[in-house]
C-alpha positions in Angstrom: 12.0 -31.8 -129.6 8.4 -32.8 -130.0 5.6 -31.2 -127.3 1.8 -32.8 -126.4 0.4 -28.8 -125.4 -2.6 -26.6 -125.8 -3.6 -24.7 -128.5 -6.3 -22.2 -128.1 -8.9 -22.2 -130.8 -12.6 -20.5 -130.9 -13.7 -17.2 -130.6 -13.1 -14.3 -127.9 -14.6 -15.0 -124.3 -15.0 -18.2 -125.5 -12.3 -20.3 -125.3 -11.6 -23.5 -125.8 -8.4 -25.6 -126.7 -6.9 -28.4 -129.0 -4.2 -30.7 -127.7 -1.8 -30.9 -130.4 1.8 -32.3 -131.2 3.9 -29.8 -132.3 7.7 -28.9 -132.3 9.3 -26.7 -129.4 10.4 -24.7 -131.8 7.1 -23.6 -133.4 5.3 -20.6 -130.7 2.1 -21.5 -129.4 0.0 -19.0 -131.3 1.7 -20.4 -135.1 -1.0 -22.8 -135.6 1.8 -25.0 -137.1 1.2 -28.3 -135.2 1.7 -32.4 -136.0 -1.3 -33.7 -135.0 -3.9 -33.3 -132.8 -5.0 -35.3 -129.7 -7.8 -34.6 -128.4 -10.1 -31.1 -127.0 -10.8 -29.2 -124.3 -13.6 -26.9 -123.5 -13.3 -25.5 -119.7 -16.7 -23.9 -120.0 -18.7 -27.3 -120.9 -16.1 -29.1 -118.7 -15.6 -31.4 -121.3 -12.4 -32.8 -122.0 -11.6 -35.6 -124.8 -8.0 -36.9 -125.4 -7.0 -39.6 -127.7 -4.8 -41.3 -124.3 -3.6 -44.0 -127.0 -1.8 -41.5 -129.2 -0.4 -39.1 -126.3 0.8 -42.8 -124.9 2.8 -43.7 -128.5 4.0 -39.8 -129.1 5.1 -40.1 -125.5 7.0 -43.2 -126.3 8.7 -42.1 -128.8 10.1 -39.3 -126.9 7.5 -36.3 -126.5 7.3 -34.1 -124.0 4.2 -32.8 -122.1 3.5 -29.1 -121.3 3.4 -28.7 -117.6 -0.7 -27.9 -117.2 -1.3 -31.2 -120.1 1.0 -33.2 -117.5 -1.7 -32.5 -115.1 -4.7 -33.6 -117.3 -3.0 -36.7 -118.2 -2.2 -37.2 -114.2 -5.4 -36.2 -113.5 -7.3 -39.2 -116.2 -4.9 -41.6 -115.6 -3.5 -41.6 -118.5 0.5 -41.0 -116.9 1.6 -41.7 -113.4 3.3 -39.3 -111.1 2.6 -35.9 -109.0 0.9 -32.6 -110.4 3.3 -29.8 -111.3 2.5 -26.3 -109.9 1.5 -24.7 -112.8 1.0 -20.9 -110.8 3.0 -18.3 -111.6 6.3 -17.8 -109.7 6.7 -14.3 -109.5 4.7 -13.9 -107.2 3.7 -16.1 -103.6 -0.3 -17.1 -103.5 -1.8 -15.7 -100.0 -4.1 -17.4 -98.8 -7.7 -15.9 -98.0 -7.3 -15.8 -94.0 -4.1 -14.4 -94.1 -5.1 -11.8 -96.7 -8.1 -10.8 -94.3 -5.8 -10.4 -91.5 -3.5 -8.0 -93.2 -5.8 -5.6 -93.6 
């Protein structure tokens, strides 16, 4: 099955990410990927995805990752609801009730 997910490219304690296609097979640190579809840098904020090529891949039966789900929810791109993306193990507290714990 074919994936839309990030790929984590540049150096350490700088990073910044390629969307790619790529098979579910392939890990995400392979560098084995399709095509890519766009970039993400969280430090610059700056995120640029081809939205015409996730649309096709996405057609033709590609799945998202859960956190480039949310990307694509968050532009526009694809409609429907935001998956949490936390981890599970573990429930987040908020900051109140952590302060009152203690």
């Amino acid at each position: 099955m074919l994936k839309i997910r990030l790929q984590r490219i540049g150096r350490k304690n700088d990073p910044s990410f390629r969307a790619v296609l790529t098979d579910s097979k392939n890990s995400t640190k392979s560098g084995k990927f399709l095509e890519i579809l766009g970039t993400y840098n969280p430090k610059a904020g700056e995120k640029n995805l081809d939205s015409e090529k996730i649309k096709y891949w996405m057609s033709k039966g590609a799945k998202c990752s859960d956190t480039m789900h949310n990307f694509l929810v968050h532009d526009k791109v694809i409609e429907g609801k935001k998956i949490n993306v936390l981890s599970k193990k573990k429930p987040t507290v908020k900051r109140k009730e952590l302060k009152a714990k203690k």
